[in-house]
N, C-alpha and C positions, 0 to 999 in steps of 0.2 A: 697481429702479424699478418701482412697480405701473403697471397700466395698467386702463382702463375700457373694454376693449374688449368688445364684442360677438360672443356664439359664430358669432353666421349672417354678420358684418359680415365682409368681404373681405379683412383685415387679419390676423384671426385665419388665415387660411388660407393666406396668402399673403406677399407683400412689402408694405410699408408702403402704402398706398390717398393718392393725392394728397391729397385732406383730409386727412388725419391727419395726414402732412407738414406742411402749412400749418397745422396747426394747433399742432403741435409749433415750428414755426419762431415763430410769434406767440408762444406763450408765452415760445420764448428770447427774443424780442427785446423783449418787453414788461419780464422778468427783468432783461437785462440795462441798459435806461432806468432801469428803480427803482434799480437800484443807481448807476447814473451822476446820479440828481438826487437823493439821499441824501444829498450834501456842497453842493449848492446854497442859498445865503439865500432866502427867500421873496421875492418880486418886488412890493417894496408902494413904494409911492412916500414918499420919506420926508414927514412929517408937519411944518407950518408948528409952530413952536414959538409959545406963547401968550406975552405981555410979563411976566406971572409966574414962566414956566417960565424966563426968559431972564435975566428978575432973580434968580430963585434959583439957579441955574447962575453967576451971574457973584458973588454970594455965596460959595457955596461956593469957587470959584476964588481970590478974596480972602481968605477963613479957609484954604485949605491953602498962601497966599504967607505967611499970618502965621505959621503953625505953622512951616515950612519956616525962615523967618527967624530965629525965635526957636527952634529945634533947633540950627541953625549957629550962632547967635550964643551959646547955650549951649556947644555943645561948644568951640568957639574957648577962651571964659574957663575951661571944664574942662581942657583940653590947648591949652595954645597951642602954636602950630609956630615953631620957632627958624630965625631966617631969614639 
């Protein structure tokens, strides 16, 4: 691990200088937040859908009941099950 220390700085000479500590501490703990809000959603408030958006959503819902219907009711008269 490099380091940016300072030949005259007390560190260099010595055992770790309290700053440098705390500053070494900050960076883990700053590290280790990034990684713990990296799986978090973004905090937005969900958004009023428009009567368009809500119409066309409830379309589409209806086109995949019809598809859905007429896939089963396809397959049934391709393979009927013997009951």
């Amino acid at each position: 691990m490099s380091t940016n220390r300072r030949d005259d700085h007390i560190c260099a000479k010595q055992a770790v200088c309290f700053q440098c500590f705390k500053a070494g501490m900050e960076r883990v703990r700053a590290r280790r937040e990034a990684w713990a809000q990296r799986a978090l959603p973004f905090e937005e408030a969900p958004r009023e859908m428009s009567s368009r958006a809500v119409a066309h959503r409830e379309q589409m819902l209806a086109h995949l009941r019809n598809v859905q219907r007429a896939t089963s009711d396809g397959l049934r008269a391709k393979w009927p099950v013997a009951r």
